[in-house]
Structure formats: structure tokens, C-alpha cells
LOMAR-766440 format. One record per atom (N, C-alpha, C, O): x, y, z; residue in one letter. Coordinates in steps of 0.2 Angstrom, whole numbers, plus 2048, in hexadecimal, padded with zeros to 3 digits. Layout:
REM residues N
XYZa
...
This chain:
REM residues 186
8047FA800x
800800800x
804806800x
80280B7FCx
80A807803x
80E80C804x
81380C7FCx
8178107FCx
8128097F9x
8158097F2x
81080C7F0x
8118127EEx
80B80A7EFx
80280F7EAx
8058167ECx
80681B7E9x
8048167F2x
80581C7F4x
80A8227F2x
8098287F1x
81281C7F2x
8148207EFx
8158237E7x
8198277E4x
81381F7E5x
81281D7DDx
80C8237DBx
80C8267D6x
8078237DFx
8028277DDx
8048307E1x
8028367DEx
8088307E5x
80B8367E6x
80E8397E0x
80C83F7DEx
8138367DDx
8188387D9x
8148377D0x
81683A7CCx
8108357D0x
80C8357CBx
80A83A7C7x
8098397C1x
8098407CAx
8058487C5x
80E8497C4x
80F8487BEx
81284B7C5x
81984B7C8x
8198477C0x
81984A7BAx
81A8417C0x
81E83D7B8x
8198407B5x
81C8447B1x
81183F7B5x
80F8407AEx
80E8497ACx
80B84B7A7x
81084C7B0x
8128547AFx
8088577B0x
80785D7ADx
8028557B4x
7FE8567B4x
7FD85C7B9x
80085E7BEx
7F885E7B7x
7F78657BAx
7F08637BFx
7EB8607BEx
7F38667C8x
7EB8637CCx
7E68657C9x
7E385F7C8x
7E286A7C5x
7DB86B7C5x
7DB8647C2x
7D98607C6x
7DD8627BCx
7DD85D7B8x
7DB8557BFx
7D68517BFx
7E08557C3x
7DF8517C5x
7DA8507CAx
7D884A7CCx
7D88577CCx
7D38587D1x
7CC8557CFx
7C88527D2x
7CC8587C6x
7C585A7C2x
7C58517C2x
7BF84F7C3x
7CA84C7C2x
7C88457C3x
7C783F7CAx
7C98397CBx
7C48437CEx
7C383F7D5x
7C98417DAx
7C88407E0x
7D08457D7x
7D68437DCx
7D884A7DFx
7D884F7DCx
7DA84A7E5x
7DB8517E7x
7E28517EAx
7E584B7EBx
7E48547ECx
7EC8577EEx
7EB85B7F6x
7E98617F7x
7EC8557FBx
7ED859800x
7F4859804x
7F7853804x
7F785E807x
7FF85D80Bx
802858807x
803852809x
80485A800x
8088567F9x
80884E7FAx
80D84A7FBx
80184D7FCx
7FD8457FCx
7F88467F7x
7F584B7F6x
7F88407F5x
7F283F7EFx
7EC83C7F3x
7ED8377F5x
7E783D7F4x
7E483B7F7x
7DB83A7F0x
7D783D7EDx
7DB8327F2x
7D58327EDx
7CE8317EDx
7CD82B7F0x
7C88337ECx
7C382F7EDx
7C082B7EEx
7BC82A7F2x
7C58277E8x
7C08207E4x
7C981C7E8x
7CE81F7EBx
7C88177E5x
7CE8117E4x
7D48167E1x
7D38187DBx
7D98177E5x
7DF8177E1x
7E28167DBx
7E481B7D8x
7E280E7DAx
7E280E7CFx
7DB80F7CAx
7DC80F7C4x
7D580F7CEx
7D18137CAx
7D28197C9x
7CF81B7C3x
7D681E7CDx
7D78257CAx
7DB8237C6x
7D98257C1x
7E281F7C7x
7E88227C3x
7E581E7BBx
7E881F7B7x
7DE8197B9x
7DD8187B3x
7DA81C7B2x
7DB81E7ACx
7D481F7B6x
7D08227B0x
7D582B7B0x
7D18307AFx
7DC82C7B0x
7E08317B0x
7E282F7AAx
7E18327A5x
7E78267ABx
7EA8267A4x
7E382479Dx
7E5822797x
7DD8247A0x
7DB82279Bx
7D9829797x
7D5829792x
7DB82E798x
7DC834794x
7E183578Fx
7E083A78Bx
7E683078Dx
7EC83178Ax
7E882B785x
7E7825786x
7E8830780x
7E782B778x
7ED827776x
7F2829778x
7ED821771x
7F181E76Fx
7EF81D767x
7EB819765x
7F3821763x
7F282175Ax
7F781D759x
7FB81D75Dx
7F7818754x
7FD815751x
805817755x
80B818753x
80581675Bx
80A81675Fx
80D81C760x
81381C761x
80982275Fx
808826762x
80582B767x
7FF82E766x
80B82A76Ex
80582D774x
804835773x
809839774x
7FF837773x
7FE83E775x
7FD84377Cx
7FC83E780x
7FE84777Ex
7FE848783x
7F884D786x
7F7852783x
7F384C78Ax
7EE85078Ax
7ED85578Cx
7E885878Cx
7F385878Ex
7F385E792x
7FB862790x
80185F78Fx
7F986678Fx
80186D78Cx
80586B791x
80B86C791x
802869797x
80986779Bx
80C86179Cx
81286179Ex
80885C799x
80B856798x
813853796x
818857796x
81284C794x
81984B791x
81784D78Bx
81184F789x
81E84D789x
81F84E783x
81E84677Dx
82084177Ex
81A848777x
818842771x
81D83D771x
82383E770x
81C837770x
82283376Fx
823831769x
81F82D767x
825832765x
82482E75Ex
82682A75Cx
82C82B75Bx
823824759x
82681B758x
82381B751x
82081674Fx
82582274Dx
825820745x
82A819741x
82A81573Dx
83181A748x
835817745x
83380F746x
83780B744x
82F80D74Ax
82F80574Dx
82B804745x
828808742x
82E7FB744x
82B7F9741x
8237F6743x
8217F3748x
81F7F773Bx
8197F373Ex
81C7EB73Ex
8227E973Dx
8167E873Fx
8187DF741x
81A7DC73Dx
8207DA73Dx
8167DC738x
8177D8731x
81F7DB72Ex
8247D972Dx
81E7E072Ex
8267E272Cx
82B7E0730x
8307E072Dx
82C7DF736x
8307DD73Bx
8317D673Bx
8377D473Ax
82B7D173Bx
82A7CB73Ax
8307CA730x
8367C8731x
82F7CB72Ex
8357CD725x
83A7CC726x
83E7C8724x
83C7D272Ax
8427D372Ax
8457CE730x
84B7CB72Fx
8427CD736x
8457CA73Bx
8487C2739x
84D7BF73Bx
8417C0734x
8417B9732x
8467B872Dx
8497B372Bx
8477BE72Ax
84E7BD723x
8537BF725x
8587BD721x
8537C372Bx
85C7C272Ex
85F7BA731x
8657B7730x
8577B9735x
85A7B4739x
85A7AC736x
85B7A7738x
8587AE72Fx
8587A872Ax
8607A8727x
8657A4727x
8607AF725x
8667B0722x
86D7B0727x
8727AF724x
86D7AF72Cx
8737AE732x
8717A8734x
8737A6739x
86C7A1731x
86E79A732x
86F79972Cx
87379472Cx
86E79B726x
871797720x
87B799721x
880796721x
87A7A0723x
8847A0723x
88579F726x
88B79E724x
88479E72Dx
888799734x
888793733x
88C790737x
88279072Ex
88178972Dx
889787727x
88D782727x
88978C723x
88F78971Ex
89778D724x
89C78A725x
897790725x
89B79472Cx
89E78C72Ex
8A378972Bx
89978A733x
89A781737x
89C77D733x
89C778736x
89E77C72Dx
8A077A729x
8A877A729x
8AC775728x
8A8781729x
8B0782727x
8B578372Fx
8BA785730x
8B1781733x
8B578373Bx
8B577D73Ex
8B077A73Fx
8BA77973Fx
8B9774743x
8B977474Ex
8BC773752x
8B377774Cx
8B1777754x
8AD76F757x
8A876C754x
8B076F75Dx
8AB76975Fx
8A6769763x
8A776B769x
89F767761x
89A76B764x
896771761x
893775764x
89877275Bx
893777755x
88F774756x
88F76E756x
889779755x
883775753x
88177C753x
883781756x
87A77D74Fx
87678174Bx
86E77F74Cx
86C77A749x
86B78374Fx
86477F74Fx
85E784751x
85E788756x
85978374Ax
85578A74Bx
84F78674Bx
84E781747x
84B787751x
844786753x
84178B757x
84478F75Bx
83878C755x
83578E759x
83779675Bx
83579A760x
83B798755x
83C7A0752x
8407A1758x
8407A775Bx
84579B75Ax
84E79D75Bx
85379B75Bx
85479575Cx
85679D75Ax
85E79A756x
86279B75Bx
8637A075Fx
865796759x
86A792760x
87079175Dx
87078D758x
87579275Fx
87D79375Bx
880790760x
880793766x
884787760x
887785766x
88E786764x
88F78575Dx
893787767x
899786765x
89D78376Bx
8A278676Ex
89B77D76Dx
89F77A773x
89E77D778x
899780779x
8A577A77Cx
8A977F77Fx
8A878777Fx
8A778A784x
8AA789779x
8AA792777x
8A5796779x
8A679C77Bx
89D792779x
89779677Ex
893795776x
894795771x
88D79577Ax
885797776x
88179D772x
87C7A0774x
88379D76Dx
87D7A476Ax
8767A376Bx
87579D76Ax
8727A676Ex
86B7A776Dx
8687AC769x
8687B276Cx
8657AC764x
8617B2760x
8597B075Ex
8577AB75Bx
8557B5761x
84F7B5761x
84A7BB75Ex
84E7C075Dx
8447BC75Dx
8427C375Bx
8407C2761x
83F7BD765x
83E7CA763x
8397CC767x
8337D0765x
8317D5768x
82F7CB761x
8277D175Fx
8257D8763x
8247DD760x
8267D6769x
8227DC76Bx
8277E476Bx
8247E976Ax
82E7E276Bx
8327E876Bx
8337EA766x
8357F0766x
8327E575Ex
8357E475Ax
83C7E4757x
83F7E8753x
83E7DE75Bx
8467DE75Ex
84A7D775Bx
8457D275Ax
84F7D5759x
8517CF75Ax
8577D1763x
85B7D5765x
8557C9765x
85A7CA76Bx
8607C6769x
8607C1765x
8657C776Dx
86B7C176Cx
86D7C1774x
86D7C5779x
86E7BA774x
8737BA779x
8787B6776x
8777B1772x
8807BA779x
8877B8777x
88A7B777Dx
8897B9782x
88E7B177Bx
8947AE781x
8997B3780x
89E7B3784x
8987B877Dx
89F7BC77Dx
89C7C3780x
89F7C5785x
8957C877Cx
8957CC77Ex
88C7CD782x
8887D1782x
88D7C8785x
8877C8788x
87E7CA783x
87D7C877Ex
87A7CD789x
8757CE784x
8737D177Fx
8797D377Cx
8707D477Bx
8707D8775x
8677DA774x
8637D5774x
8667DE773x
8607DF76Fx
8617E4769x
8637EA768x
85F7E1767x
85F7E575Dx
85A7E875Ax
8557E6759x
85B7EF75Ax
8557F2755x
8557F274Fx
85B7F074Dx
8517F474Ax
8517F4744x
8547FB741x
851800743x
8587FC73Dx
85980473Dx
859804736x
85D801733x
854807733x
85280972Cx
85880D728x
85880B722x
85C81372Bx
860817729x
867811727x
86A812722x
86980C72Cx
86C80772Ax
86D803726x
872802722x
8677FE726x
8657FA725x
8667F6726x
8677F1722x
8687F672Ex
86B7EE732x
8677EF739x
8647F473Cx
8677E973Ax
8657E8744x
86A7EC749x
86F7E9749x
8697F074Cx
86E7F574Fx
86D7F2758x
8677F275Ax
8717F175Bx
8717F3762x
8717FA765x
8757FE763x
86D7FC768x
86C805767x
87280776Dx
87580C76Dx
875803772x
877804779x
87F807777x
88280C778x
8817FF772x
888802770x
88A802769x
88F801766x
882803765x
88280575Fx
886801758x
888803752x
8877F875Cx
88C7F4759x
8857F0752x
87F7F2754x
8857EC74Dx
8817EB749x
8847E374Cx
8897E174Fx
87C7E1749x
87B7D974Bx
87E7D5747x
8807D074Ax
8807D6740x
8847D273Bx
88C7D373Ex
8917CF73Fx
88C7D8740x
8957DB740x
8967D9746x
89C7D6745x
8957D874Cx
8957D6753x
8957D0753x
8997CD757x
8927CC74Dx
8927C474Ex
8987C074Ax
89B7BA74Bx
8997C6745x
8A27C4741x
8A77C4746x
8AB7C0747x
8A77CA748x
8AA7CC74Cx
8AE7C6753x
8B37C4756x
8A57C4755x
8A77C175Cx
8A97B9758x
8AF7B7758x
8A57B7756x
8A87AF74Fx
8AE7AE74Ex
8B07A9751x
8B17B374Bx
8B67B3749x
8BC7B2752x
8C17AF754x
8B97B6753x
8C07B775Ax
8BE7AF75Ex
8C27AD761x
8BB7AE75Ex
8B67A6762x
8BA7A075Dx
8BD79C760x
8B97A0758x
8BB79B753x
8C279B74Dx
8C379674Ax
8C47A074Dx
8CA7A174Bx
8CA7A3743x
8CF7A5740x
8C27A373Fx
8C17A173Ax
8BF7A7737x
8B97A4736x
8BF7AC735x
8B97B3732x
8B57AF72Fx
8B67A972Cx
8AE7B172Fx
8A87B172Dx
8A57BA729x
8A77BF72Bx
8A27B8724x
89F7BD721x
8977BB720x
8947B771Dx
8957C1726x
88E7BE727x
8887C3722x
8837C1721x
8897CB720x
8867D171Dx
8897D0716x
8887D3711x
């Protein structure tokens, strides 16, 4: 309760809202406590139920709000689902002929149930998977740990945005140093 409480305090505070506003909905403001009519998460929905959702753009209801977010660049599904599935097809046809040329023991290559599994012994595990909802492919690397990948159109590669390394180039990269062999995977 003492979380609600503090969560519903700092609340007009994050969403930049103005009291009348939040007055004019059940909530009033006494010695910088929110104190409410109704149920506590009934105010704070029928509050965020003022904030429209267009094509993954939030609006804000009030001049004093946050500021718009905009997710022109996410991809829609379908388009995500394309590219996701032709990268991740396209990185087991070349690591499949790759394993070919490396004598590692313990390669093994195996895509099911939309993820792909890179064993190399001893050396550690690739994991790459999409993530629908983020519109992401993820990796996990025995070398550089986790990864999430976005799509970047002005590139035209899966980009990690954190250390802004690309997903083809990070995996020649780590291959190569793991297995002594260059791979050309773009």
C-alpha cells in the first residue's frame, strides 16, 4: 500500500499534469498527498485513459504534458516478420557452409521454433531469436553477451543502438576470433 501511495504521489509530477485537471477527475491534492475518492487505480486509469493511441503515436492531452513520441521509425509486423526471417535464414545458410570449413568439435547449427542455436563446443553458444513485440532480433554471445537489434532503415542492417555495433559485423568479428577462420556473413 505504501508503494500505491508512493507511486500515486509522484504521478502528476511524471505525467507533467496540471491539479485542476486532476481535481476535475475525482483526485485532489492535500499537504503534497494525493488523496482520492474512488479506488486509487481507478483514478490513475480513468487519468491515463485520456491519452489517445494513433498508429503508435502518443499524444499528449494537455500543453503541459510530455512531449509526442514518435515510432514512425518502428517497423509494422509484417515487415519485421521479412526482414527478421531473411536475416535469420540468411545467417544459417552461411554458418551452415562456415561449419563446414572450421574444424570445431561440437558445431552444430539448429534452427527451430524461430531460433537459432550456434553450438561451438567448448568455445560457447549463440542464441538468436526475434522479438515481435519490440521488433527486435536478440542474440545472446559467449563472447559479448546479450544484444538486441533494431532495424535501421538509413543502414540497412540490424544495429545494436547501445554500442551501435551491426549484427552481421559483430558475428564475423566474434567467429572469426572463436574459430580462427573469417567468415563473410553481409
Amino acid at each position: 500500500m505504501a508503494t500505491a501511495s508512493r507511486f500515486l504521489r509522484k504521478l502528476p509530477r511524471f505525467l507533467k499534469l496540471s491539479p485542476t485537471l486532476l481535481r476535475s477527475n475525482g483526485v485532489r491534492f492535500s499537504s503534497n498527498l494525493i488523496q482520492c475518492s474512488i479506488e486509487p487505480l481507478d483514478s490513475f486509469w480513468r487519468i491515463g485513459s485520456r491519452i489517445s493511441h494513433d498508429s503508435f503515436t502518443i499524444r499528449s492531452f494537455s500543453s503541459q504534458g510530455p512531449a509526442s513520441v514518435d515510432y514512425s521509425s518502428v517497423l509494422q509486423e509484417d515487415e519485421f516478420h521479412k526482414l527478421a526471417n531473411f536475416t535469420i535464414n540468411h545467417l544459417l545458410e552461411k554458418i551452415e557452409d562456415y561449419g563446414d570449413n572450421v574444424q570445431i568439435d561440437g558445431f552444430d547449427i539448429d534452427y527451430g521454433n524461430e531460433v537459432l542455436t550456434l553450438k561451438l563446443g567448448s568455445l560457447g553458444t549463440y542464441v538468436l531469436n526475434k522479438q515481435t513485440p519490440n521488433r527486435q532480433i536478440w542474440m545472446s554471445s559467449p563472447v559479448s553477451g546479450p544484444s538486441r537489434f533494431d532495424w535501421d532503415r538509413d543502414a540497412n542492417a540490424w544495429i545494436y543502438r547501445r554500442t551501435e555495433a551491426k549484427l552481421h559485423k559483430l558475428l564475423e568479428e566474434e567467429l572469426e576470433n572463436l574459430c580462427g577462420e573469417p567468415i563473410q556473413l553481409s
